[in-house]
C-alpha positions as CSV (number, residue, x, y, z in Angstrom):
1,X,108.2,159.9,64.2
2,X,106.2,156.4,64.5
3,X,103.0,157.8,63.7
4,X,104.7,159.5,60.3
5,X,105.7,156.0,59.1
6,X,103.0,153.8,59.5
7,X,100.1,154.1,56.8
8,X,96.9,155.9,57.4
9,X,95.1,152.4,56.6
10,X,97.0,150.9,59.2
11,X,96.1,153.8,61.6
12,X,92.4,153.6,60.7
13,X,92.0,149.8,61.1
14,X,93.6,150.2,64.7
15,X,91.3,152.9,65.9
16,X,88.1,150.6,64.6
17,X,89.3,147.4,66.4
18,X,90.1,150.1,69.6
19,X,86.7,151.1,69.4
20,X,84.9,147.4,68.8
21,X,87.0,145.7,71.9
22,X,85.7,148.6,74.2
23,X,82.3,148.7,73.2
24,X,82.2,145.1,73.0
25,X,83.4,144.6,76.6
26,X,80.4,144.1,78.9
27,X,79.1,141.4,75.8
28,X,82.5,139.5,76.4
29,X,82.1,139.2,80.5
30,X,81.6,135.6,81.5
31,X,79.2,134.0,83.6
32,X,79.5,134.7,87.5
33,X,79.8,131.6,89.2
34,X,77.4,131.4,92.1
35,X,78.0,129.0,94.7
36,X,75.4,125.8,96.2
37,X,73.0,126.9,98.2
38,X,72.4,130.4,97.1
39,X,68.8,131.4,97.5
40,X,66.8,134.1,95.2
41,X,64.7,137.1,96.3
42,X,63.9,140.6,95.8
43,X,65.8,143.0,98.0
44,X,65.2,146.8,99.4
45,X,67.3,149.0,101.7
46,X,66.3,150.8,103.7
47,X,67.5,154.7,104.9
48,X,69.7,152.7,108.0
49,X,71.3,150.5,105.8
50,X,69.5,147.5,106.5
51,X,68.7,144.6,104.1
52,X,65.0,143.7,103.4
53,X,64.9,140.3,101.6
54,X,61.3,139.4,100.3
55,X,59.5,141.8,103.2
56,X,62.0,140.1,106.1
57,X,64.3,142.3,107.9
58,X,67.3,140.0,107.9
59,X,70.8,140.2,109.9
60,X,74.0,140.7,108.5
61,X,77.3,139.3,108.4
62,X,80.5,141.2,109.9
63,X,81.9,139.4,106.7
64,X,79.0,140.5,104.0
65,X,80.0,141.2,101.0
66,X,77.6,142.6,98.3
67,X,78.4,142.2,94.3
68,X,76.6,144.8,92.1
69,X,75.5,143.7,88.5
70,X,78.8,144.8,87.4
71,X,80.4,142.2,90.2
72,X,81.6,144.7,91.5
73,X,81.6,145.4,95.6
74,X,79.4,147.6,97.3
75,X,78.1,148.4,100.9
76,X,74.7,148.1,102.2
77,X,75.3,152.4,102.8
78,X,75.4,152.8,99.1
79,X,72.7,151.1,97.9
80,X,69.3,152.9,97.7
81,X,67.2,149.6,96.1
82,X,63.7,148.5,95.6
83,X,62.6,145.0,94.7
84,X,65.3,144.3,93.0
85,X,66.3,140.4,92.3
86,X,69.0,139.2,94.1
87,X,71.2,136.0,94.9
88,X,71.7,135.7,98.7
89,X,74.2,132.9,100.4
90,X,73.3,132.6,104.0
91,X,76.1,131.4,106.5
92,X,74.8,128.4,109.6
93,X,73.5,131.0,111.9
94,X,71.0,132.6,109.1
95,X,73.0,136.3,108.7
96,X,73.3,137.2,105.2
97,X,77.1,136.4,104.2
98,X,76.9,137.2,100.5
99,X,74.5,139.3,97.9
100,X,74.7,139.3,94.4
101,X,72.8,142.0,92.6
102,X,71.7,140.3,89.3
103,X,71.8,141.6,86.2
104,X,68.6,141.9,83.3
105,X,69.7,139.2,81.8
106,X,70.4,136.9,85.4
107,X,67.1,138.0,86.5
108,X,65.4,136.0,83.5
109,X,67.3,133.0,84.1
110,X,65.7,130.0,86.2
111,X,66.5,129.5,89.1
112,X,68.4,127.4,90.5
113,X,71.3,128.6,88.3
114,X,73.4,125.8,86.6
115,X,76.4,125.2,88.3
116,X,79.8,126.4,86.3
């Protein structure tokens, strides 16, 4: 019965706004904040799950957590990777405590990123 009463103008203007906000959602996502310290390098997996960071073979944290260029969390199991660039955070023994997979757009940054 709603839909009956409101105008077809009204209806139309809706669905375009509907349609702009969702396509328009990765545009509107903010900066990640990245903490001090972080360093920058190109990561690969390999088929055991282990972390390469520029041609190292580095240890990992009980506590690692890897961000994907959505910021979204991942496991090193997942990922399948190749040189890609990455933000790493290492904790005072050396293992690799956090990984941020950057994005096109991070990538071209400089580095160090400024500080939010």
């Amino acid at each position: 019965m709603i839909g009956k009463k409101l105008p077809k103008h009204f209806l139309a203007i809706w669905t375009l706004l509907l349609a702009f906000a969702v396509t328009n959602l990765h545009a509107m996502q903010m900066d990640r904040p990245f903490p001090a310290g972080i360093k920058r390098g190109k990561m690969s997996t390999t088929a055991l799950a282990e972390i390469v960071i520029d041609g190292k073979l580095k240890p990992l944290s009980v506590a690692l957590k890897i961000y994907n260029d959505d910021n979204l969390t991942v496991t090193p199991a997942s990922l399948d990777v190749r040189n890609i660039i990455v933000y790493y955070l290492e904790n005072e023994v050396g293992e690799i405590q956090k990984i941020w997979i950057l994005t096109a757009e991070e990538a071209k940054r400089p580095f160090p990123p400024r500080s939010n």
